[in-house]
C-alpha positions as CSV (number, residue, x, y, z in Angstrom):
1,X,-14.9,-2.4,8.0
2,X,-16.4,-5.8,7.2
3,X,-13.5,-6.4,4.5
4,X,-10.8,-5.3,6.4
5,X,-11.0,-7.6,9.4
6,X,-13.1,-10.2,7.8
7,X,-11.8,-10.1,3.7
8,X,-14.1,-12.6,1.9
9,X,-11.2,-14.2,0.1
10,X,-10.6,-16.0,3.8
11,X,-13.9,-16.1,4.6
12,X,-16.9,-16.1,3.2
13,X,-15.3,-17.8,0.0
14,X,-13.7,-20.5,2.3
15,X,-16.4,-21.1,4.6
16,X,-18.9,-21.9,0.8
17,X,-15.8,-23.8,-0.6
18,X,-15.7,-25.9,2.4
19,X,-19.2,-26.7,3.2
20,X,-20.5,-26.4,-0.4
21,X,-23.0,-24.7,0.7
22,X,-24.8,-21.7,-1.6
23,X,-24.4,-18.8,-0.8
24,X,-25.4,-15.1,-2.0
25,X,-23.4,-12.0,-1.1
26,X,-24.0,-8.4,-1.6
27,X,-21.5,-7.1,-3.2
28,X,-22.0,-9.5,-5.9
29,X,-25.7,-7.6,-6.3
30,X,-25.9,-4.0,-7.6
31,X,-29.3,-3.6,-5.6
32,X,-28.0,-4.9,-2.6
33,X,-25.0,-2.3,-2.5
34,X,-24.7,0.9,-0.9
35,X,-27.0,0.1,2.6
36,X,-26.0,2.2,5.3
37,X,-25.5,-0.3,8.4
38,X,-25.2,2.5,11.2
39,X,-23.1,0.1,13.5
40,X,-21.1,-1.6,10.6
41,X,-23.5,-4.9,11.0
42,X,-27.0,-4.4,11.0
43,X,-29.6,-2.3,8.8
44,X,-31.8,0.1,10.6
45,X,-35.4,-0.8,10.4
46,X,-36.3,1.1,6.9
47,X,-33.3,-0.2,4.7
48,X,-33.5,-3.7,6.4
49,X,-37.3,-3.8,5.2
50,X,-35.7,-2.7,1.5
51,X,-33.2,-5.0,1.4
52,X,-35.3,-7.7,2.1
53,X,-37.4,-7.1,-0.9
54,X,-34.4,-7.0,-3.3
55,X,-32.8,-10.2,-1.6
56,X,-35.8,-12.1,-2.1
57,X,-36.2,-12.6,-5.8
58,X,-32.0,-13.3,-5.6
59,X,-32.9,-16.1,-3.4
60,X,-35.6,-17.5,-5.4
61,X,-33.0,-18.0,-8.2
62,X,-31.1,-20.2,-6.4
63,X,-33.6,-22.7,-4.9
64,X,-34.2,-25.8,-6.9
């Protein structure tokens, strides 16, 4: 749903292009793929907790 009324081309791209800002997004992460959101924005409570643990070591590798 996300990509069709939001496509990351115009965007998520833009807004990182623009700002300069890093950014990490989950489609370009395997492990951070294939969460249910039940509401098409949010985690529930269980995969939230999850995805949390496999964002974190992503983030580290972009802080200076």
């Amino acid at each position: 749903m996300e990509n069709t009324f939001t496509p990351r081309q115009h965007f998520w791209d833009r807004i990182l292009e623009t700002t300069g800002a890093p950014g990490v997004h989950f489609e370009d992460y395997a492990k951070l793929k294939d969460f249910d959101c039940p509401e098409w924005s949010h985690l529930n409570r269980n995969d939230a907790s999850e995805f949390t643990k496999r964002l974190i070591p992503i983030l580290t590798k972009h802080l200076p």
